[in-house]
C-alpha positions as CSV (number, residue, x, y, z in Angstrom):
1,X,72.7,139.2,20.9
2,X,68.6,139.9,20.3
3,X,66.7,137.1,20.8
4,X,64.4,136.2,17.7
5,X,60.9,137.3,17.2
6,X,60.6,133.3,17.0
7,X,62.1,132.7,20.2
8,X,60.3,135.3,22.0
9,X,57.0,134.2,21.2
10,X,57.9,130.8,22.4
11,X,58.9,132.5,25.1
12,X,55.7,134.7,26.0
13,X,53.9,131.3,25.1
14,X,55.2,129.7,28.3
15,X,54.7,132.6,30.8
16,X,52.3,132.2,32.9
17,X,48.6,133.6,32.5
18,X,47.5,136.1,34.6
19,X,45.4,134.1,37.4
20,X,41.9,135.4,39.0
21,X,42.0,139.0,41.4
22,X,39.5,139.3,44.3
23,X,37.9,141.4,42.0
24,X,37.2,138.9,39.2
25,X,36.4,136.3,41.7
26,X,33.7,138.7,43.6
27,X,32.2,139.2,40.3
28,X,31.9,135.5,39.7
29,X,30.3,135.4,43.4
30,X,28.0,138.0,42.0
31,X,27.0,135.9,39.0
32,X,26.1,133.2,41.2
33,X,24.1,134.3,43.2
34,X,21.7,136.0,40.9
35,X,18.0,134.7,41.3
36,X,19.8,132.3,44.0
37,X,20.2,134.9,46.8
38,X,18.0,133.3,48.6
39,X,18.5,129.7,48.4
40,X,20.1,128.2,52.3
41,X,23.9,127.5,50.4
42,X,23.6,131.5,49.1
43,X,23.3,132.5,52.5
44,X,25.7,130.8,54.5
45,X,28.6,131.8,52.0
46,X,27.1,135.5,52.6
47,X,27.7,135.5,56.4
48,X,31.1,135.6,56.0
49,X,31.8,136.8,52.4
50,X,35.1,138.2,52.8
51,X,36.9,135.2,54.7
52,X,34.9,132.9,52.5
53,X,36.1,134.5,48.9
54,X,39.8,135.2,50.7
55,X,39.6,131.6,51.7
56,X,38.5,130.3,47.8
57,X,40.8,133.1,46.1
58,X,43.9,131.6,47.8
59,X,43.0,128.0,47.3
60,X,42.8,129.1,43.4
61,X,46.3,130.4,43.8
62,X,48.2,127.9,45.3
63,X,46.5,125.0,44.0
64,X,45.1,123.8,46.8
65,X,41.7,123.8,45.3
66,X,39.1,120.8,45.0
67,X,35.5,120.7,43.9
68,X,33.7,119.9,47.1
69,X,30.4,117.6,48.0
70,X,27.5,117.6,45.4
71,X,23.9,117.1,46.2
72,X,21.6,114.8,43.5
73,X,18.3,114.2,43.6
74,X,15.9,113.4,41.0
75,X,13.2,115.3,38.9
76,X,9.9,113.9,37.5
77,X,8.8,116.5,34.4
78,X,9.2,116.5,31.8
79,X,10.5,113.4,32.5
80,X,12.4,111.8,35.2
81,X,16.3,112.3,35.2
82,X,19.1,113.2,37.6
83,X,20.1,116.8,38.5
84,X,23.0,117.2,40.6
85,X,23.8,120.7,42.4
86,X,27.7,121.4,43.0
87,X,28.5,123.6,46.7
88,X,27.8,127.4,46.2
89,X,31.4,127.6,46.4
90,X,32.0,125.6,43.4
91,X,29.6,127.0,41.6
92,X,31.5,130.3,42.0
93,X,34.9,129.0,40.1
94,X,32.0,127.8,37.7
95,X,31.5,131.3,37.0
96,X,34.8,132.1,37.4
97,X,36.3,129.7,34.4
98,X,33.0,130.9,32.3
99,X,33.6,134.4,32.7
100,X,36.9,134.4,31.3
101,X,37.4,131.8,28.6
102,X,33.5,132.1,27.4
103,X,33.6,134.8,25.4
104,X,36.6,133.4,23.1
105,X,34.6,130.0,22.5
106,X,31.1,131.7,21.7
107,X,32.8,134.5,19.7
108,X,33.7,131.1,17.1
109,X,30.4,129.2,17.7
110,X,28.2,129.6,14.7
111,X,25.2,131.6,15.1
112,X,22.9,128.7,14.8
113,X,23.8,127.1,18.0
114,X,21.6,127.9,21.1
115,X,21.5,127.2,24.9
116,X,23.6,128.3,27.3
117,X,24.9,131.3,25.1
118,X,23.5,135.0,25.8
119,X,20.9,136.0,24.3
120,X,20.2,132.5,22.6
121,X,17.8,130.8,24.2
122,X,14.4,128.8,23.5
123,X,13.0,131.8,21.7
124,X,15.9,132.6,19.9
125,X,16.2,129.2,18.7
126,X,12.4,128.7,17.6
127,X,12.5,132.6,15.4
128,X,15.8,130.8,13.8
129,X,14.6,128.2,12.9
130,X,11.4,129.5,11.7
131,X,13.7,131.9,9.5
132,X,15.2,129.8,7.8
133,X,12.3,127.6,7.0
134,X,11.0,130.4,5.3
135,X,13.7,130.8,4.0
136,X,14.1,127.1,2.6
137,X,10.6,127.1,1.3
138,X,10.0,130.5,-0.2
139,X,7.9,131.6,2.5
140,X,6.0,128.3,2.2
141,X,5.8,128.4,-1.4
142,X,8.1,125.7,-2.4
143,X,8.2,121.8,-0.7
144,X,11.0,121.2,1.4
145,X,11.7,119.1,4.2
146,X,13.3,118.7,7.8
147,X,15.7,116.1,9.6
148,X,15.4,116.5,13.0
149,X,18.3,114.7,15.7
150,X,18.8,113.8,18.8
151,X,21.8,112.4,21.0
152,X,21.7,109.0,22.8
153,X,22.3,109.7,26.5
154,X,24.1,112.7,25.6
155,X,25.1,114.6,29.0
156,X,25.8,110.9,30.9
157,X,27.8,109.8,27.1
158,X,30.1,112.8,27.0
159,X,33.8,110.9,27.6
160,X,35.7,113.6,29.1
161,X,39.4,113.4,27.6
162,X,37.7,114.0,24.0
163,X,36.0,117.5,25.2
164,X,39.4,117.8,26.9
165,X,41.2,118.4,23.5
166,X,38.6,120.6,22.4
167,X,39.1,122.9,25.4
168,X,42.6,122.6,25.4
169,X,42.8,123.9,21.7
170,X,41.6,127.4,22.7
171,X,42.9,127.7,26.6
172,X,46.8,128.6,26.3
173,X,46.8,129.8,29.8
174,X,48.4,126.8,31.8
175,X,46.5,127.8,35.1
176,X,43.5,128.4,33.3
177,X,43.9,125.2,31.8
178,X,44.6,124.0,34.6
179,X,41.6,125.1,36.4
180,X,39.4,123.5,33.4
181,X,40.7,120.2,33.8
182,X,40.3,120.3,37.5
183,X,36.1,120.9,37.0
184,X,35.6,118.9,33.7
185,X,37.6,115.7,35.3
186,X,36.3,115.6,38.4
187,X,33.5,113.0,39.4
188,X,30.7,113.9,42.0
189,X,30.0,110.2,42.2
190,X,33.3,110.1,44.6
191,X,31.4,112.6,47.0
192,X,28.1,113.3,46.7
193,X,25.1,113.3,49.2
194,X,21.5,112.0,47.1
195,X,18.4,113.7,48.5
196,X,14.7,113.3,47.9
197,X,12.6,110.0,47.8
198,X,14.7,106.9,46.9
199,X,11.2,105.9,45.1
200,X,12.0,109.0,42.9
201,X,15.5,108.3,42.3
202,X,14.5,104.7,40.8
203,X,12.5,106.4,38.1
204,X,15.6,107.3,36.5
205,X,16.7,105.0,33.9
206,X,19.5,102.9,34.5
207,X,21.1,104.4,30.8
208,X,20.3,108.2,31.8
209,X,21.9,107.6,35.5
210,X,25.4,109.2,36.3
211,X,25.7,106.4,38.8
212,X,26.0,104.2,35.9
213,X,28.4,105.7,33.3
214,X,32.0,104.4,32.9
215,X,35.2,106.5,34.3
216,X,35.9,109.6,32.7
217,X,32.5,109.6,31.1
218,X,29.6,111.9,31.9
219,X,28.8,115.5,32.8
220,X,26.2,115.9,35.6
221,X,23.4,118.1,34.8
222,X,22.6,121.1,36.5
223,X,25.8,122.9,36.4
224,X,26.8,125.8,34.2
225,X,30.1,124.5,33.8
226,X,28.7,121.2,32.6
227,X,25.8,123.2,30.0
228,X,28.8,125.1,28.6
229,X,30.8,122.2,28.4
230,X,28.2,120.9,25.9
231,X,28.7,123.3,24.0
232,X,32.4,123.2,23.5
233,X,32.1,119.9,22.4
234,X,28.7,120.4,19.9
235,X,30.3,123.4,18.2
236,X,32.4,120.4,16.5
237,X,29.2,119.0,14.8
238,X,28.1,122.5,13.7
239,X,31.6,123.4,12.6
240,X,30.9,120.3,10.4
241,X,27.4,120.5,9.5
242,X,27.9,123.7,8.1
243,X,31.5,123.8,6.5
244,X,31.9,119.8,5.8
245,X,28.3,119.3,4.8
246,X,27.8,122.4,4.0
247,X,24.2,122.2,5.5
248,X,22.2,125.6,4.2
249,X,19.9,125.5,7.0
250,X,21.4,124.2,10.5
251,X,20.0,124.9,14.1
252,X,21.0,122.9,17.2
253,X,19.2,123.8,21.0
254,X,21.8,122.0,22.9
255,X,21.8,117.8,21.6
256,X,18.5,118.9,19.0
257,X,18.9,120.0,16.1
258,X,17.4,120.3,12.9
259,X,18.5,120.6,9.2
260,X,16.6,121.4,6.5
261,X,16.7,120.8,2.5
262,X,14.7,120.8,-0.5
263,X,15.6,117.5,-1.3
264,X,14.9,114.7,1.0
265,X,17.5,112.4,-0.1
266,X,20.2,114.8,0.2
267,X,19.1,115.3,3.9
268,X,19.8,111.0,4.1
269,X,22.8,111.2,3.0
270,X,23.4,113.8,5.8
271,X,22.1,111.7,8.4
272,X,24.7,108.5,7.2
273,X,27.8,111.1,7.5
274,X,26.3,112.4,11.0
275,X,25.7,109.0,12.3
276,X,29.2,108.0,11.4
277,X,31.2,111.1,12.5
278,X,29.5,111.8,15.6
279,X,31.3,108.6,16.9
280,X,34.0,108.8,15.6
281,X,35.4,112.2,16.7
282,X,33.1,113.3,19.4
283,X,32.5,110.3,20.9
284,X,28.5,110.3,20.8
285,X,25.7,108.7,19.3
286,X,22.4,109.6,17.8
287,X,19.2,108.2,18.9
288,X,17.8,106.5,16.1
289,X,14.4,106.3,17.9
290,X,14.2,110.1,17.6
291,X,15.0,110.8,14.4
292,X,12.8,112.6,12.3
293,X,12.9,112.9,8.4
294,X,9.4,114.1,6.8
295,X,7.9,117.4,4.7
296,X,8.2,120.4,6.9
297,X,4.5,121.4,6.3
298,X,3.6,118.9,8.9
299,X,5.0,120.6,11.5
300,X,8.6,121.2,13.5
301,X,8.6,120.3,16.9
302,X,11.5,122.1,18.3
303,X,12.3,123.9,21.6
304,X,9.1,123.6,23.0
305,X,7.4,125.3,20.1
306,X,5.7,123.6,16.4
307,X,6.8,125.7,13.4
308,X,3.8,125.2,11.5
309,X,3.3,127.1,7.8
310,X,2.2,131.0,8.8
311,X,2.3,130.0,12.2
312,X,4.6,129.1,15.3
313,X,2.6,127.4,18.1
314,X,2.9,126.0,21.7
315,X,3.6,122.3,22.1
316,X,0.7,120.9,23.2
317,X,2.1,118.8,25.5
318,X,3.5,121.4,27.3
319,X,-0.1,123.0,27.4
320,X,-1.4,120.4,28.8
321,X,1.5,119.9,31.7
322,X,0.6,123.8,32.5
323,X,-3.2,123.3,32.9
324,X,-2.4,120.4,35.0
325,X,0.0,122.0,37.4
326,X,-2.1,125.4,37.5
327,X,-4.9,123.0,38.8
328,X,-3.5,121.0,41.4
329,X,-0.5,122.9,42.5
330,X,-0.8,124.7,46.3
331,X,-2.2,128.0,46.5
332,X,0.7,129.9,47.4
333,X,2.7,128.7,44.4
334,X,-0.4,129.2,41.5
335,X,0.7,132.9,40.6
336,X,4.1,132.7,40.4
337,X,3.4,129.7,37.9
338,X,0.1,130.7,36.1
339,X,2.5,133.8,35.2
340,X,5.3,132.1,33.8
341,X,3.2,129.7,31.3
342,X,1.5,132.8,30.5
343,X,5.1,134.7,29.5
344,X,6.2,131.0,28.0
345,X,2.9,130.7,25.5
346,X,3.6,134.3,24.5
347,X,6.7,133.4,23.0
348,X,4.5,132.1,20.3
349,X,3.7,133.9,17.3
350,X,0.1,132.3,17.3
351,X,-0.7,131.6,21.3
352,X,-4.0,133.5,21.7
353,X,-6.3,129.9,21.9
354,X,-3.2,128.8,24.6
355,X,-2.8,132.4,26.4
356,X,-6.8,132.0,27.1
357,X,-6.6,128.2,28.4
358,X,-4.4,129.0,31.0
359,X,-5.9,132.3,31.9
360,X,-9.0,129.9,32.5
361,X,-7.3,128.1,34.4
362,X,-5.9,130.9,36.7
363,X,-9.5,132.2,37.0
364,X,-10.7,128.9,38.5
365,X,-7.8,129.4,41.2
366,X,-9.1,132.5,42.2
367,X,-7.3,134.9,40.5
368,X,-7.6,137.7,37.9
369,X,-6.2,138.4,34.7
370,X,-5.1,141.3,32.2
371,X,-8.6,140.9,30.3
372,X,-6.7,142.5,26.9
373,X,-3.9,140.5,25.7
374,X,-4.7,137.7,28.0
375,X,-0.7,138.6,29.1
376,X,-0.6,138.6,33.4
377,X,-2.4,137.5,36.1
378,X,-3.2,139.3,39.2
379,X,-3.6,138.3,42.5
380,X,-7.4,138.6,43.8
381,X,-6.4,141.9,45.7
382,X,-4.7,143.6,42.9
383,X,-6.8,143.1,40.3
């Protein structure tokens, strides 16, 4: 007797996924280390590439695997908070669970999410945004207004069994499954080794700290896995801003995000239903101290940029944090630097006044500049 089309598809539900091939796993290695080829962990796991991937690749298979020893230390700008670095190692199965299940999550995220996604970075997300204010406003010709949101403590907040479900829903491969749960659940507090000034550390606050957060609660930043990890669990708020509330204008740049609306009470009647749901099935909060409800003529700040009628500028905070660091940063390190503000103002639609300051500040450091479009700076001998 056939079996049933019903009882083979329960059948071809249960086998088990195809797991990762040297190859795959050499191209996750190859992921990683790009930009990062350099770095002291990069090269020790080059020395002995082969017996190091055989070594990881067989782990994967039987099981054996464990996320290893993290490293955190603490960051002062923009602000201070924690950043925790897993083993290179580590970092390669980061790649690894990316490179396979990413593309079937971002193929359903909606287009107005950014970070962490191809393609949709801080630029990405300031020209959307700016879109649809035009859009919202006629080109500037009607009144409209923005709410603008921000999650409490979002990466140390995020409780771990809820973005669980969510990844479950769209992994059906037990060992990739598997393999998902064994990164999201796992806590570098148990082994970690903290690096950098103690002093430093303490500037953290206690609310934003890791070290602090419940069981089962918190993502540590600096890891892809953890960035797309956010993601999973945001596209749930733009799944319902944009079919539950039906938002017409929606962009989020990772826990930001921004609706807009002719009509300002509609938009407070959107932030009620966000401040209820967000607990309530994603198990975050909003910061009440950073929401923003006002006309949107005044100015957007979002992603490092102010959307500004005709005109999308640099924050000028991050102007002045440039200038500063062009001016008392070593020598060695000015061009590298003085080169990426420049290509970070540029992203501006209106950044000539910004382009110039730091130009003026690269030329008090001794070095040259592309005297045109204000674009590149030289060093002394190649200008």
């Amino acid at each position: 007797m056939k079996p049933s089309l019903s009882q083979l598809h329960r059948e071809s539900a249960t086998k088990e996924a195809p797991q990762p091939t040297l190859n795959t796993l050499l191209q996750a290695y190859i992921d990683c280390r790009q930009h990062k080829r350099n770095t002291a962990s990069a090269r020790e796991f080059e020395q002995h590439l082969e017996r190091n991937l055989c070594d990881l690749h067989a782990e994967l298979l039987d099981g054996s695997y464990r996320p290893g020893r993290s490293i955190c230390f603490a960051i002062t700008r923009p602000k201070p908070r924690e950043v925790w670095a897993a083993q290179f190692r580590d970092r390669i199965v980061h790649h690894l669970l990316y490179n396979h299940i990413g593309p079937r999550f971002e193929a359903a995220f909606v287009a107005d999410s950014c970070a962490c996604i191809p393609g949709r970075g801080t630029l990405y997300g300031a020209q959307r945004l700016e879109a649809q204010v035009r859009s919202c406003t006629h080109n500037w010709a009607r009144p409209a207004f923005y709410l603008k949101c921000d999650c409490a403590n979002f990466f140390v907040s995020i409780h771990k069994p809820i973005l669980l479900q969510r990844l479950a829903a769209r992994i059906h491969e037990p060992w990739w499954l598997a393999l998902a749960t064994t990164i999201l659940m796992h806590d570098p507090r148990s082994d970690v080794e903290v690096r950098g000034k103690a002093s430093t550390l303490r500037r953290v606050p206690a609310h934003k700290s890791l070290f602090n957060a419940p069981a089962d609660t918190g993502l540590p930043i600096g890891n892809l896995s953890s960035q797309f990890f956010a993601n999973v669990l945001l596209d749930g708020l733009d799944q319902h801003a944009k079919h539950q509330l039906r938002a017409p204008y929606y962009v989020r740049y990772v826990d930001d995000f921004v609706l807009l609306h002719p009509d300002a009470q509609w938009l407070s009647a959107a932030l009620r239903d966000i401040t209820a749901w967000l607990p309530a099935h994603l198990g975050v909060q909003l910061n009440p101290s950073k929401t923003i409800l006002q006309p949107v003529d005044r100015g957007i700040d979002f992603v490092g940029q102010v959307i500004k009628p005709w005109r999308r500028t640099t924050r000028r905070r991050t102007l002045a944090s440039a200038l500063q660091r062009i001016e008392h940063l070593p020598a060695a390190e000015v061009f590298s630097a003085g080169n990426s503000y420049l290509g970070l103002v540029r992203q501006a639609s209106h950044s000539h006044k910004e382009r110039a300051a730091v130009c003026r500040a690269l030329l008090k450091r001794g070095h040259a500049v592309e005297g045109m479009n204000l674009s590149k700076a030289f060093r002394r001998n190649e200008a």
